[in-house]
N, C-alpha and C positions, 0 to 999 in steps of 0.2 A: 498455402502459406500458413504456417504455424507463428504465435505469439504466446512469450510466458508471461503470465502475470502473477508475482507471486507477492502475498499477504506477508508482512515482516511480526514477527509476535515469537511467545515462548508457549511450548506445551507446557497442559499440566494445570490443574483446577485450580490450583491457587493465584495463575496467571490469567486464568479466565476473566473477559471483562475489563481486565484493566485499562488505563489510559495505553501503554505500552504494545498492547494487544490490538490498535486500531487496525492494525494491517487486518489480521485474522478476519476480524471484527466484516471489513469491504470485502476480503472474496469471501466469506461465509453469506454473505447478502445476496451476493452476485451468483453463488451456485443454488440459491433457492430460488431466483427466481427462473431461475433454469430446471429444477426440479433436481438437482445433481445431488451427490451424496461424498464426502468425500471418503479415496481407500487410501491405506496405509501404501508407501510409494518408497523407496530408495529416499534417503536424506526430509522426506516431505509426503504429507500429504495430498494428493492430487485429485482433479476430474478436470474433465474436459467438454467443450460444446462447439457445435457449427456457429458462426455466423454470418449470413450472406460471404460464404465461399472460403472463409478463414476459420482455421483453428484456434481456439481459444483456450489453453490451458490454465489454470488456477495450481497454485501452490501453495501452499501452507509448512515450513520449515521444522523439522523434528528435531533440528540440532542445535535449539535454544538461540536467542535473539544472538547471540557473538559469536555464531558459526555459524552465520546466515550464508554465506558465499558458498560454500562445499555444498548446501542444498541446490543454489545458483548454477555454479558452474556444470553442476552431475547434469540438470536437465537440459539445461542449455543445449549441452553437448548428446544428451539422450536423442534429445529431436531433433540435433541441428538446426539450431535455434540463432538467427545472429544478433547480436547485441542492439539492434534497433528495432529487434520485434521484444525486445524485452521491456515490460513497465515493474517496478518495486512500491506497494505501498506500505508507507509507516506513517509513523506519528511526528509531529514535530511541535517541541514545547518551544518553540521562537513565532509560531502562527498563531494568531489570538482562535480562542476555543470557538468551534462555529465556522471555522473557516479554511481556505483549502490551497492550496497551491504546486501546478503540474511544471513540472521543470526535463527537460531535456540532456539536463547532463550536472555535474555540479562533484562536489567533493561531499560527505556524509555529513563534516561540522563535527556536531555532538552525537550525533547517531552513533552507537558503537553497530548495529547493523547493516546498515549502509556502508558504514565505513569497511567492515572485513568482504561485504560485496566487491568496493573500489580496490581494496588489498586483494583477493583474488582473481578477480578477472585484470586486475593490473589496468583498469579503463574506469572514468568517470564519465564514459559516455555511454548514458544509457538514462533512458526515461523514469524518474518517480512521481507519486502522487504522494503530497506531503499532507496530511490532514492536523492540522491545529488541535492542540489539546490545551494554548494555553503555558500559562508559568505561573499560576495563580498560588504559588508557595514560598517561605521563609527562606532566605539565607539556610543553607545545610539539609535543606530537607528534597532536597532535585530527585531522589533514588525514590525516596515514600511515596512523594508524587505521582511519579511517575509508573510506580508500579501499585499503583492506591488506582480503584476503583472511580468510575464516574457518581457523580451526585445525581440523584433525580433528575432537576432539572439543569443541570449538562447533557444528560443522554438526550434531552427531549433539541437541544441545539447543535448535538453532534449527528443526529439523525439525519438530516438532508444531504450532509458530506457522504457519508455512508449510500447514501440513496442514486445520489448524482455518480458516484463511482461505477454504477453499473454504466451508465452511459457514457461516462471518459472514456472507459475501456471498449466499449463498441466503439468509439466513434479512431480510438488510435490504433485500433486494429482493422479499418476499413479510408480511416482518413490522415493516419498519420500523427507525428507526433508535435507537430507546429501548427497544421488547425485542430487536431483538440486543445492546444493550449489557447490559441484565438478564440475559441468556441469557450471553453470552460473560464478559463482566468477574466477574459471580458467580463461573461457574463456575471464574474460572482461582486466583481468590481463595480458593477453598476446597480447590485442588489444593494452591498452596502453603501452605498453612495446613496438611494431610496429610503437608506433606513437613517444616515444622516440627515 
């Protein structure tokens, strides 16, 4: 049983690091702790790992965040892959910064990458991990934002999202995409609920 998980962001240094680049950001974590390396791949960057009997794919998209889908569809269909072994993660400036949320199916919103996924594969069914950056910006400035770097101490409260992502993604590729959301969305709901 094979699963894609692909990292939503833009190549290119000057995209490094950004809010926009959270995707990247979660499988770049997730293939170090695997000791992985990523290769250049058709549409994306890729590696791959076992876990307890599943395949694990990572993606990372070379055709800039608004041709995220043409990365999508090409592997999907490289590995016959079906769309509920797939997860997407990006960023989402509508989740306050620090915080995370796994959804099973949904429309992009404001995401233009998301969205050309939903536009190509012609389905909204399919798993992302939405990681919170926040909207912590003026009227007109949503683009700067979003492609503006973290602050020190953001990175230091976007770190655990980043972190816990390794384990969404083992736990939706051995347990599914309704208890990692039982599992992960509880639990993050009762953190802050502690910090209230």
């Amino acid at each position: 049983m094979k699963y894609l998980i692909v990292g939503l962001g833009n190549i290119g240094n000057e995209y490094s690091h950004t809010r926009h680049n959270i995707g990247f950001a979660a499988v770049d974590y997730i293939a170090q702790q695997q000791n992985l390396v990523f290769e250049s791949d058709r549409y994306a960057y890729t590696c791959s790992f076992k876990y307890k009997g599943k395949t694990i794919i990572l993606a990372k998209p070379t055709t800039y965040m608004n041709l995220s889908g043409k990365a999508v569809r090409y592997h999907l269909d490289k590995h016959k892959i079906p769309l509920s072994n797939l997860m997407v993660i990006a960023d989402d400036k509508d989740i306050p910064l620090g915080t995370f949320k796994i959804k099973s199916k949904g429309t992009g919103g404001s995401h233009n990458g998301i969205n050309h996924i939903v536009t190509i594969l012609n389905s909204i069914n399919f798993a992302r991990l939405r990681i919170g950056i926040g909207n912590d910006f003026a009227k007109g400035y949503q683009v700067d934002f979003v492609l503006g770097r973290f602050e020190t101490n953001e990175i230091e409260q976007i770190k655990p999202c980043i972190e816990e992502s390794y384990e969404i993604v083992k736990d939706f590729a051995t347990q599914g995409i309704d208890r990692t959301m039982n599992l992960h969305n509880r639990k993050k709901q009762n953190q802050e609920k502690k910090v209230d």
